[in-house]
Kinemage of the C-alpha trace (Angstrom):
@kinemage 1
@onewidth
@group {chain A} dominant
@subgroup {mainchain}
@vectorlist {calphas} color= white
{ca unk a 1} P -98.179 -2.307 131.513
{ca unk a 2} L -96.467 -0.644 128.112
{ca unk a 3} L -97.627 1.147 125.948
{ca unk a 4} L -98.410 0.393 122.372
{ca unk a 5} L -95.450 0.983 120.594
{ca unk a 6} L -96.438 3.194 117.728
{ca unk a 7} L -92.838 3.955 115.747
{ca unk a 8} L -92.475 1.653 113.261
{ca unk a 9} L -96.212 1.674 111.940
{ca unk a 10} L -96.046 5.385 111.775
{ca unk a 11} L -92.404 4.532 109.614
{ca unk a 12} L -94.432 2.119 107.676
{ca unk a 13} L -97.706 4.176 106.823
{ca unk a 14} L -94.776 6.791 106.033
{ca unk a 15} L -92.787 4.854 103.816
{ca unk a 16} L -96.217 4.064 101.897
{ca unk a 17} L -97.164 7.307 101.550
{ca unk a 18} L -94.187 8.140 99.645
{ca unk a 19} L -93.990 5.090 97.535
{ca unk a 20} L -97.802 6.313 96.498
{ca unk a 21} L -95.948 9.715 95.638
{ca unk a 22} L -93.748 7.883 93.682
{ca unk a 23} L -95.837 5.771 91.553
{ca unk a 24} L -98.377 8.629 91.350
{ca unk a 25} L -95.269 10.944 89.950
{ca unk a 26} L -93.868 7.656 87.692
{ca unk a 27} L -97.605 6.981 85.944
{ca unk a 28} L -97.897 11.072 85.520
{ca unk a 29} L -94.519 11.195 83.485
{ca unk a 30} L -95.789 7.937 81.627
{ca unk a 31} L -98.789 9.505 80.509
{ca unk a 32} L -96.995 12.425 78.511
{ca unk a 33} L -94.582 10.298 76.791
{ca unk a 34} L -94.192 11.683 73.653
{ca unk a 35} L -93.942 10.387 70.206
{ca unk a 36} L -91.472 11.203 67.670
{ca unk a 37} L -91.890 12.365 64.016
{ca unk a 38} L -89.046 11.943 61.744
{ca unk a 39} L -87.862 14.626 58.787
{ca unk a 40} L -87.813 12.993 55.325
{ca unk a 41} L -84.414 13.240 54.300
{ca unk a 42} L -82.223 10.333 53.548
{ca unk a 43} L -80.578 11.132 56.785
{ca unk a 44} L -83.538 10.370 58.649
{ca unk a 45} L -84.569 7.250 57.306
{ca unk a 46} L -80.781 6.204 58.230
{ca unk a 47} L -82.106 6.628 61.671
{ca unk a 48} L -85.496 5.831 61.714
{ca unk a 49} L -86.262 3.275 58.420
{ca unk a 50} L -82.756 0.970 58.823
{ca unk a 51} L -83.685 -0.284 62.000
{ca unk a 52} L -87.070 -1.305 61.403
{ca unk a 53} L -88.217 -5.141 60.750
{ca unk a 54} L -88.574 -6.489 57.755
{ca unk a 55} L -91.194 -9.270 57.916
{ca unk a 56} L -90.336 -10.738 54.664
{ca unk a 57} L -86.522 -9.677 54.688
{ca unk a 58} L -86.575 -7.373 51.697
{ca unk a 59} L -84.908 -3.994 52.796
{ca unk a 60} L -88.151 -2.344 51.472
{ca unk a 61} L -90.949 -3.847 52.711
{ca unk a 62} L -91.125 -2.891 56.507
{ca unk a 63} L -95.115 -2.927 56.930
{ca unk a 64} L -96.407 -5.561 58.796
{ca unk a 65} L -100.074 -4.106 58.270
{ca unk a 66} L -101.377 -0.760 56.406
{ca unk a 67} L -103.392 1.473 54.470
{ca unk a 68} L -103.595 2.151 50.891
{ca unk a 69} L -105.022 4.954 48.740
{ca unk a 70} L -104.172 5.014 44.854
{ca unk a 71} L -106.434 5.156 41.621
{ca unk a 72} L -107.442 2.375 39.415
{ca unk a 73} L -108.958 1.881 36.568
{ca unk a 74} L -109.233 -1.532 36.336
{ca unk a 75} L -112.331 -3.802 36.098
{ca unk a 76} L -111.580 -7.097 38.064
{ca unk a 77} L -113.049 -7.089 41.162
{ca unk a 78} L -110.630 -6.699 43.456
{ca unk a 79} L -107.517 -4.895 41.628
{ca unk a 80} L -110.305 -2.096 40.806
{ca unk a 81} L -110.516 -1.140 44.192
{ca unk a 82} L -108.613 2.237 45.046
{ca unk a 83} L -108.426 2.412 48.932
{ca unk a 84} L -107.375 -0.880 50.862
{ca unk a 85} L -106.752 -2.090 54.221
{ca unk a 86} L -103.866 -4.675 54.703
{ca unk a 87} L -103.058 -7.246 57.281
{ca unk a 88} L -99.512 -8.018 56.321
{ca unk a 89} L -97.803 -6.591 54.024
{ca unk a 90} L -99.320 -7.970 50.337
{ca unk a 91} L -102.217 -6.664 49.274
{ca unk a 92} L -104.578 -9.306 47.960
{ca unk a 93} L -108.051 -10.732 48.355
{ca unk a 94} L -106.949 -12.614 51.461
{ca unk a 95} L -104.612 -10.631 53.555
{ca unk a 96} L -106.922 -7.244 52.632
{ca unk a 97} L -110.274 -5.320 52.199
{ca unk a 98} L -111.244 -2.996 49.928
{ca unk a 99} L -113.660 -0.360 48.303
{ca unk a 100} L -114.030 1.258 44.984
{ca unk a 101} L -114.060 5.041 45.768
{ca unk a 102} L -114.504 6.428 41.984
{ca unk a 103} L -113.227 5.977 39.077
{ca unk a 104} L -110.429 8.139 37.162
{ca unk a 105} L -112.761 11.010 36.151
{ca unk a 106} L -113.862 11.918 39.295
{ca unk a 107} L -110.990 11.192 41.022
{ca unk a 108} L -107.769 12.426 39.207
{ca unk a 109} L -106.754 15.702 41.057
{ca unk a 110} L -109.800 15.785 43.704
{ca unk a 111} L -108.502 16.204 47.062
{ca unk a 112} L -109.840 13.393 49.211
{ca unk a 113} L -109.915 14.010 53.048
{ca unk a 114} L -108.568 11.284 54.765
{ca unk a 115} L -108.505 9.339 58.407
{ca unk a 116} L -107.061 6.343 60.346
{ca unk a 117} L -108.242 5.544 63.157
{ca unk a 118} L -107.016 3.800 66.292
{ca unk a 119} L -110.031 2.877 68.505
{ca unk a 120} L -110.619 1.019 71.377
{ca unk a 121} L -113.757 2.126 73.369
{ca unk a 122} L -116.160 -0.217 72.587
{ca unk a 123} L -113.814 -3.210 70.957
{ca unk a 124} L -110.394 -2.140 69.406
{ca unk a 125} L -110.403 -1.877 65.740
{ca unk a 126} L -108.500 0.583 62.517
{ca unk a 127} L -110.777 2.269 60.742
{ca unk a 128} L -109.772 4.177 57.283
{ca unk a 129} L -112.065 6.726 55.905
{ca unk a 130} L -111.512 8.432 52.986
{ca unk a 131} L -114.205 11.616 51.724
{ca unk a 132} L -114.156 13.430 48.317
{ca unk a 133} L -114.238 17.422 49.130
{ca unk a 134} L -116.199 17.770 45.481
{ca unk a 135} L -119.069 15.653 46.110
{ca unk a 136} L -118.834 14.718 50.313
{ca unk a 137} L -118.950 10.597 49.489
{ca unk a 138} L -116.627 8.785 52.204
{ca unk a 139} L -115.670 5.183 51.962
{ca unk a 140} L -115.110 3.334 55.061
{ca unk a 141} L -113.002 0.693 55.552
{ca unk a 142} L -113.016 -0.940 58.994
{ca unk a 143} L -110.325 -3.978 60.715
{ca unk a 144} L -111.685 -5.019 64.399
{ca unk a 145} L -114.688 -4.765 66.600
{ca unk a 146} L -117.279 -2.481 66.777
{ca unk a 147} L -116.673 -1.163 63.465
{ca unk a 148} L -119.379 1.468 62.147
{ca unk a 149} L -122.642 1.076 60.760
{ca unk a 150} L -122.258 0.990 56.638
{ca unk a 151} L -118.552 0.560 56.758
{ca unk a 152} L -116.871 -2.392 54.658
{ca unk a 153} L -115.661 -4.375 58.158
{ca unk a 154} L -113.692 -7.590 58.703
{ca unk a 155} L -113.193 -8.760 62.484
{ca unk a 156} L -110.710 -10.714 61.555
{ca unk a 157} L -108.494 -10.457 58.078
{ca unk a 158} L -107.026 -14.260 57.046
{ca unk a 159} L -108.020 -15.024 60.730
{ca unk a 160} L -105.909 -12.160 61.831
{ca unk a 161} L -107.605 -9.561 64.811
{ca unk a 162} L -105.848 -5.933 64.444
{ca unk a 163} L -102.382 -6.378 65.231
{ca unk a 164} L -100.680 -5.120 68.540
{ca unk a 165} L -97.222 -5.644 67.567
{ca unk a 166} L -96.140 -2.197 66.244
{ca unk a 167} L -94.653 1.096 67.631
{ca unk a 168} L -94.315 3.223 64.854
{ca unk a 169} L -96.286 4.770 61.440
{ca unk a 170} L -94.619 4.761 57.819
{ca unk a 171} L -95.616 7.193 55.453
{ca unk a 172} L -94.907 6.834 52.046
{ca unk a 173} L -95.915 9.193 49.131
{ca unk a 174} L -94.971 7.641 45.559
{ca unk a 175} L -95.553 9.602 42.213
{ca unk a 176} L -92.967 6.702 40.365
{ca unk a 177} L -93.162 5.312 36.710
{ca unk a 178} L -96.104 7.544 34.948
{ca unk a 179} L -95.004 9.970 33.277
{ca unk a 180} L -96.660 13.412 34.471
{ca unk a 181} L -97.955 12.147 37.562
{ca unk a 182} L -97.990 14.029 41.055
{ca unk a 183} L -99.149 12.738 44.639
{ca unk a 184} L -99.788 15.622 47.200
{ca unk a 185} L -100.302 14.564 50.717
{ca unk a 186} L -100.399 16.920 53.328
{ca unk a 187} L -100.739 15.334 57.405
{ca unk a 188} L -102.449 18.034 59.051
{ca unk a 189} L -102.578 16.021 62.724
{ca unk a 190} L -102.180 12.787 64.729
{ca unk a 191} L -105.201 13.340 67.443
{ca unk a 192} L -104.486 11.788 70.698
{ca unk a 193} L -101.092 12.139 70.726
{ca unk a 194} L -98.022 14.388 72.111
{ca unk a 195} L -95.792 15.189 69.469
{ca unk a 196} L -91.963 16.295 69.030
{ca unk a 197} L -89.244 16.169 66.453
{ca unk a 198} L -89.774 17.486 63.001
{ca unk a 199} L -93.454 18.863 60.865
{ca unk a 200} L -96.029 16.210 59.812
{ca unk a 201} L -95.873 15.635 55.808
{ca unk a 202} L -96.708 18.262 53.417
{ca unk a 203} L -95.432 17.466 49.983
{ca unk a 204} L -96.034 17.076 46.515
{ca unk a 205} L -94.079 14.753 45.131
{ca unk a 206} L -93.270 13.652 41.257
{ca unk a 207} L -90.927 11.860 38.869
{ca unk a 208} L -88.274 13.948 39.661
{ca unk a 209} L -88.427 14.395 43.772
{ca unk a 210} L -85.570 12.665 45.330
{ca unk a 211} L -86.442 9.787 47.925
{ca unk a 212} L -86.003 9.641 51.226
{ca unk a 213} L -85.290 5.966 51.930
{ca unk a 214} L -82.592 6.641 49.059
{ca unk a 215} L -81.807 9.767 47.214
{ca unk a 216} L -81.705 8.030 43.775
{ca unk a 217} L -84.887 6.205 44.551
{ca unk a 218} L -87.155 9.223 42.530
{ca unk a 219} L -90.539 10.006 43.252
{ca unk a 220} L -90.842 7.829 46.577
{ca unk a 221} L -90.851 10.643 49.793
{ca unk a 222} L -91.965 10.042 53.471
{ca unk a 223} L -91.573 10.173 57.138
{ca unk a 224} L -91.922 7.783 60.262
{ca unk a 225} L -93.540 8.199 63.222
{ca unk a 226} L -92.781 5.985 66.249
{ca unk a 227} L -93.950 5.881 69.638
{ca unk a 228} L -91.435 5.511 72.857
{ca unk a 229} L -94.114 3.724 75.594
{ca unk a 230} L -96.450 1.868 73.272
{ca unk a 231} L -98.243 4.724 72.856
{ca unk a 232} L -99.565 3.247 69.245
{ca unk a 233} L -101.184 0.364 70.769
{ca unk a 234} L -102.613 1.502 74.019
{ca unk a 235} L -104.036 5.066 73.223
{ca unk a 236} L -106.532 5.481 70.781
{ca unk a 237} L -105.245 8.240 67.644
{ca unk a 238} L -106.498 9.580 64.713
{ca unk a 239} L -104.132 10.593 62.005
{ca unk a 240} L -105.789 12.864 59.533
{ca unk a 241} L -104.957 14.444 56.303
{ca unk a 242} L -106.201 15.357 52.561
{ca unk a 243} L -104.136 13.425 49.450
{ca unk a 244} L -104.435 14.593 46.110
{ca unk a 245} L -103.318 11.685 43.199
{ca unk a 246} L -102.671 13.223 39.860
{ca unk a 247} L -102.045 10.650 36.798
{ca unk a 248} L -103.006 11.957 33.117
{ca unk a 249} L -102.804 7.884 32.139
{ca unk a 250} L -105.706 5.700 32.355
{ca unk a 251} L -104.456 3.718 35.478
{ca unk a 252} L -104.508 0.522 33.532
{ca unk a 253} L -101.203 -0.554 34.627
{ca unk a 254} L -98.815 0.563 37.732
{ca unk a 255} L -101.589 1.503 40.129
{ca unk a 256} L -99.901 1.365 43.098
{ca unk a 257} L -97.074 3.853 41.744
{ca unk a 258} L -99.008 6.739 42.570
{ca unk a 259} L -100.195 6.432 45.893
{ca unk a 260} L -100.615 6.991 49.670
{ca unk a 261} L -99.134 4.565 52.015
{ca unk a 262} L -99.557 4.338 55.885
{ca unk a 263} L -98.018 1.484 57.277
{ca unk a 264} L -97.618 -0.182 61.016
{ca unk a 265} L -93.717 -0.707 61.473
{ca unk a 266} L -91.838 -2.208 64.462
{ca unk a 267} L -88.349 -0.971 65.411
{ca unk a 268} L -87.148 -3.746 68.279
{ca unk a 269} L -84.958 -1.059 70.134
{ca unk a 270} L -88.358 0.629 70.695
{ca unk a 271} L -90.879 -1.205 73.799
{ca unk a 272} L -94.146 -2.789 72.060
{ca unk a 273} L -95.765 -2.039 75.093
{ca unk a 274} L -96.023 0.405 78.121
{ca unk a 275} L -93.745 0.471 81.210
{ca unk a 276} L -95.909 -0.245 84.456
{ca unk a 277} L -97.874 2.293 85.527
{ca unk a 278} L -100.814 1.199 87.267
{ca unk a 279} L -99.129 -2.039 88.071
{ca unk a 280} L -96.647 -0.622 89.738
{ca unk a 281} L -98.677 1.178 92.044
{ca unk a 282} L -100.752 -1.116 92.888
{ca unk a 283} L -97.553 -3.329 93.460
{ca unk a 284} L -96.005 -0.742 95.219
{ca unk a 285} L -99.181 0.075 97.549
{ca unk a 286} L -99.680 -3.676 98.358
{ca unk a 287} L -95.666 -3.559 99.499
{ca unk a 288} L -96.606 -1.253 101.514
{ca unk a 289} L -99.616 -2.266 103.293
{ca unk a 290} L -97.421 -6.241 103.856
{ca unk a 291} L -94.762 -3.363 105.536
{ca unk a 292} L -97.726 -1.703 107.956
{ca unk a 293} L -98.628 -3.668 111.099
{ca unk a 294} L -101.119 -3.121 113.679
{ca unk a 295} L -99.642 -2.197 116.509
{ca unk a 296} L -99.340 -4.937 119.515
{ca unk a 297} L -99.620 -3.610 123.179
{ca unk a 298} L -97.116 -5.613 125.873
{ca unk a 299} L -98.221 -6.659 129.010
């Protein structure tokens, strides 16, 4: 009688071993993938603004979803809202939500904390908070599912659930058309995140500030933010910030020149979503175990 022959199982349960090692050490290097943060020079956006979609073909309009912070003084219920959350990129009573935060007394040159969230414990959803540092009132605006208690919340926005088809952040700061007006933003973090390339946004911007999509295009300064894995959509973030809107008008009329923009952007070259991780291990592991046989004894 022979004995079992033991060499190739012990080469298979080998060969699995390693291919664990493998997809252990390829999930590990997925999980610090880093996202990059543009400067704001018109040298930049050549690099990070000219490839990005345009979902209605106009070579500035690039959001396909975002967040909006301006002051209004207008009375109509909708246009005298001053923070707004978009699906698409129009903002009107269908495609958006909205809250009226103060009016231009109270709000012209406060500093308002701000935050948008990315959260998916729970049911995914954005959630945009903005809190005045003189008096401590927040406004809550809330896309998705388990949205907070007291928050202005849609599930869905003209039928639309949070999108999924993004990998990168626009920021735009405008202080365009009114005469004396400033916008100060300053991005103090993006929690949840691993970061590289150049500073977060700290500027005041005015009339006179060069742009950064185009150097002639005054008073319109920002940055981009984009994600290499997917990051956006599968991690949950929280970019955070104070903006300060300075107009000495009345805000009748060009509301949305002086404002805060965050939008959702896709560049193509970038993945939507993440390379296999756990998938491939699992894949990988299951190859492995088809590969290891029980050894047979011959008689």
């Amino acid at each position: 009688m022979r004995r079992p022959t033991m060499m190739p199982a012990r080469n298979a349960l080998i060969s699995f071993c390693l291919l664990l090692i493998l997809g252990a050490g390829f999930i590990s290097s997925q999980a610090f993938a880093t996202v990059i943060v543009s400067g704001s020079e018109p040298a930049d956006a050549a690099v990070f603004y000219t490839p990005l979609f345009m979902p209605t073909g106009q070579f500035d309009e690039r959001g396909l979803s975002g967040f909006e912070f301006f002051i209004s003084g207008s009375t109509d219920p909708f246009a005298g809202n001053d923070q707004y959350l978009i699906q698409g990129e129009d903002t009107n009573p269908t495609q958006a939500i909205g809250n009226q935060v103060g009016d231009i007394t109270n709000m012209n040159g406060v500093p308002f904390d701000f935050s948008i969230q990315h959260n998916l414990v729970g049911g995914r959803n954005f959630t945009f908070s903005v809190t005045n540092t003189v008096t401590f009132d927040t406004s809550v605006l809330c896309w998705g599912l388990n949205c907070a208690a007291g928050s202005n919340s849609a599930a869905l926005i003209d039928g639309v659930a949070p999108i999924a088809d993004y990998n990168g952040i626009q920021i735009q700061v405008r202080a365009q058309d009114v005469v004396g007006a400033t916008a100060t933003v300053q991005i103090t973090d993006l929690i949840g995140l691993d970061l590289t390339g150049a500073p977060l946004f700290n500027e005041t911007v005015s009339l006179a500030s060069s742009g950064t999509i185009l150097a002639f295009d005054f008073g319109r300064r920002g940055q981009w933010i984009m994600g290499d894995n997917g990051e956006l959509v599968t991690q949950e973030w929280n970019l955070t910030g104070t903006v300060t809107l300075n107009r000495p008008d009345m805000a009748l009329v060009d509301r949305n020149k002086v404002r805060l923009a965050v939008d959702l952007v896709r560049n193509p070259g970038l993945p939507l979503v993440p390379e296999p991780g756990t998938a491939l291990l699992l894949g990988l592991g299951l190859t492995g175990l088809s590969r290891f046989r029980r050894p047979t004894t011959t008689a």
